[in-house]
C-alpha positions in Angstrom: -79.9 88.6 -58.3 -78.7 89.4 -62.1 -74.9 89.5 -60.4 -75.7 86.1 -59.2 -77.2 85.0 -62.4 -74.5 86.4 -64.6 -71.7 84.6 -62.3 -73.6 81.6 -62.8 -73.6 82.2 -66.5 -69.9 82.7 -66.8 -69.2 79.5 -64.4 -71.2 77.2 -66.5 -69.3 78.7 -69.5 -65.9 78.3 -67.7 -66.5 75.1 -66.6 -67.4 73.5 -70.3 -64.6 75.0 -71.7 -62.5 73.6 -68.8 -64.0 70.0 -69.1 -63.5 70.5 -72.8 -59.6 70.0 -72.1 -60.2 68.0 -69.3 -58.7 70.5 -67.1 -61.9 71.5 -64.8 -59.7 70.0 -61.4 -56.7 72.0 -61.9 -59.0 75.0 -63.6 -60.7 75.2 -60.0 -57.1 74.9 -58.1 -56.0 78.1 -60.6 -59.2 80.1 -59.2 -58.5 79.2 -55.5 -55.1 80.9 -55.8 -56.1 83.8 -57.8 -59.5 84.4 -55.2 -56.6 83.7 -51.7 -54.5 86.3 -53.8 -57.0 88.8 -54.0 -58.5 87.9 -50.3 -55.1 89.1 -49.5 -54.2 91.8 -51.0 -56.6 94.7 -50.5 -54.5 96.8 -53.1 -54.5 94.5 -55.7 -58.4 93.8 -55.2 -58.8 97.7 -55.8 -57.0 98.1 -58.8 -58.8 95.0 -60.5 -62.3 95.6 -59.5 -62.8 99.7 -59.6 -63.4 100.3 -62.6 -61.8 103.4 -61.9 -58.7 101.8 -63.5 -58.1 102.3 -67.2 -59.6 98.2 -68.7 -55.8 97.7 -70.4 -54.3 98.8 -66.9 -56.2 96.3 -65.3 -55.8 93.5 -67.9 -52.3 94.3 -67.8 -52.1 93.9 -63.9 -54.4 90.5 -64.7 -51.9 89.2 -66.9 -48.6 89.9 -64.5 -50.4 88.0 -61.8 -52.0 84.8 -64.1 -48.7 84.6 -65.1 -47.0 84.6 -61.1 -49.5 81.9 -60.4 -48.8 79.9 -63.3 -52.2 80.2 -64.8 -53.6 78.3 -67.8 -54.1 80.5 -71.3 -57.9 79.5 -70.5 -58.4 80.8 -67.1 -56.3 83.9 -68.6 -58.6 84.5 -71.5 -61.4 84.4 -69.2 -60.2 87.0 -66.5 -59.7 89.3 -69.5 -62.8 88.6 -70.6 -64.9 89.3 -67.2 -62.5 92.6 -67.4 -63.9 93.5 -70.5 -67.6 92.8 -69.7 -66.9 94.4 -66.0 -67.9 91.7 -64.7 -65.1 90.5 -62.7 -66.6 91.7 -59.6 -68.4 89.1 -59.6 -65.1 86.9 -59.3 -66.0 85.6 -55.8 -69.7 84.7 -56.8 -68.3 82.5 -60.2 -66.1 81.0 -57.8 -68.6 79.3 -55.9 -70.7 78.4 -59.1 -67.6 76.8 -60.7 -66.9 74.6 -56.9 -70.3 73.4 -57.4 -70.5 72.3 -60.5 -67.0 70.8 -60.5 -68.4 68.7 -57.3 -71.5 68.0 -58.9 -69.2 66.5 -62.2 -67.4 64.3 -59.4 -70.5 63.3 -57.8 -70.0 65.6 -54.8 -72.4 66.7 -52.6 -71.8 69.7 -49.6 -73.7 69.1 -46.3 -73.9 71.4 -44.0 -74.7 69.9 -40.4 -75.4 72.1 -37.4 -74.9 70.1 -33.9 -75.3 70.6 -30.0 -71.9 69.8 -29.3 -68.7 69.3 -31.1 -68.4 65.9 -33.4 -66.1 63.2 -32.2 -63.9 61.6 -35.6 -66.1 58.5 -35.0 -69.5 60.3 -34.9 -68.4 62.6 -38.0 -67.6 58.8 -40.0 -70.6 57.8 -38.8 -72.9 60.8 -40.2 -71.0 61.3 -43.2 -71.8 57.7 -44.1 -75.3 57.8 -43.5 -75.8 61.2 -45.4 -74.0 59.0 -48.3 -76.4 56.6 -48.4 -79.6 58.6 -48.2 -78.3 60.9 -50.6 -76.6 58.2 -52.8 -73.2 60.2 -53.3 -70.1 61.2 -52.1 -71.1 63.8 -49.0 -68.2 66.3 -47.8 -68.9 67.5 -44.1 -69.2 71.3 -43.0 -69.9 70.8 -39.7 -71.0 73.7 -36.8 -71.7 73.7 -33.5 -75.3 75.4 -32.8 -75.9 74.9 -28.8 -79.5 76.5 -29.2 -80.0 72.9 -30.7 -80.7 71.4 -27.1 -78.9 68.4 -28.3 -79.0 65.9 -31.6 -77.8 67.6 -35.2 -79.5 68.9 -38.4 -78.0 68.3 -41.7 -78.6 69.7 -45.2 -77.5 68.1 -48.4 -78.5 70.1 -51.2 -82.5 71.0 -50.5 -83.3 68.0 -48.2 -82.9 68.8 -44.5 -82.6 66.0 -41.8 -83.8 66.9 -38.3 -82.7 64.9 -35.8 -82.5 68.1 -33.3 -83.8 67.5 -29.7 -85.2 70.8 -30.0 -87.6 69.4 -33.0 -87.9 65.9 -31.3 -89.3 67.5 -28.0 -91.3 69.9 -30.3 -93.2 66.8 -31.9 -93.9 65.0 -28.7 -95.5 68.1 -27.9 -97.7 68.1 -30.1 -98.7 65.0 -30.2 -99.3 65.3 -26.8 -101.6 68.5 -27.3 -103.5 66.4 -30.0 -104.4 63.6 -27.9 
């Protein structure tokens, strides 16, 4: 909970300074890279986030690779910040904060939809534009399939759920049936 409140801290931080230089789009693309770099490359991963590793050894490791990815001085000034604090273990964690308030800037919203069966193009247009207009925004699909769901879907855009599951309708008609 604190590592989560502490990455959530640092994101809100990065991201002001980043929308401060109207850079928050390519600030996000930088931390993609850096978080596939590290995703790949167990060795590197070690060296940055033991702190077994002398800080200027890993600051200096940092710097080598912001500089390979073409990093901005900002997102450079930060990572050697979280190294100082230790707190760049929580690199995956400030990640996610920063995607989500960058697509909450642009007026993004994330639904996840869980459905019976696979989505056909037409039926993913077709939910994605009625998420839209319940939820008033832009809606990005993360769609999987959940075959426990008898048929029917259930989406989730931010805290509101929509249950159009057959599981849930059969559920209702049942008890309705049992009140009656």
């Amino acid at each position: 909970m604190a590592g989560a409140t502490a990455a959530r801290r640092y994101a809100k931080a990065l991201f002001a300074l980043a929308r401060d230089e109207d850079r928050s789009v390519e600030v996000r693309a930088e931390i993609a890279r850096l978080s596939q770099l590290l995703a790949q490359n167990a060795e590197l991963r070690a060296v940055l986030m033991q702190p077994l590793h002398p800080v200027a050894q890993r600051r200096a490791v940092l710097r080598a690779v912001a500089e390979r990815l073409g990093a901005s001085p900002l997102l450079r000034h930060f990572q050697s910040f979280l190294v100082d604090q230790r707190r760049l273990v929580d690199w995956a964690a400030i990640e996610a904060e920063y995607g989500q308030l960058a697509d909450a800037a642009a007026g993004l919203s994330q639904a996840r939809v869980r459905s019976a069966s696979a989505l056909s193009d037409a039926q993913r247009e077709r939910l994605q534009r009625a998420l839209e207009r319940r939820s008033g925004g832009r809606v990005e699909l993360e769609v999987e399939v959940d075959p426990s769901l008898v048929g029917g879907a259930v989406a989730q855009v931010g805290d509101v759920v929509f249950d159009g599951s057959l599981r849930t309708q059969l559920r209702q008609l049942r008890a309705s049936l049992a009140r009656s």
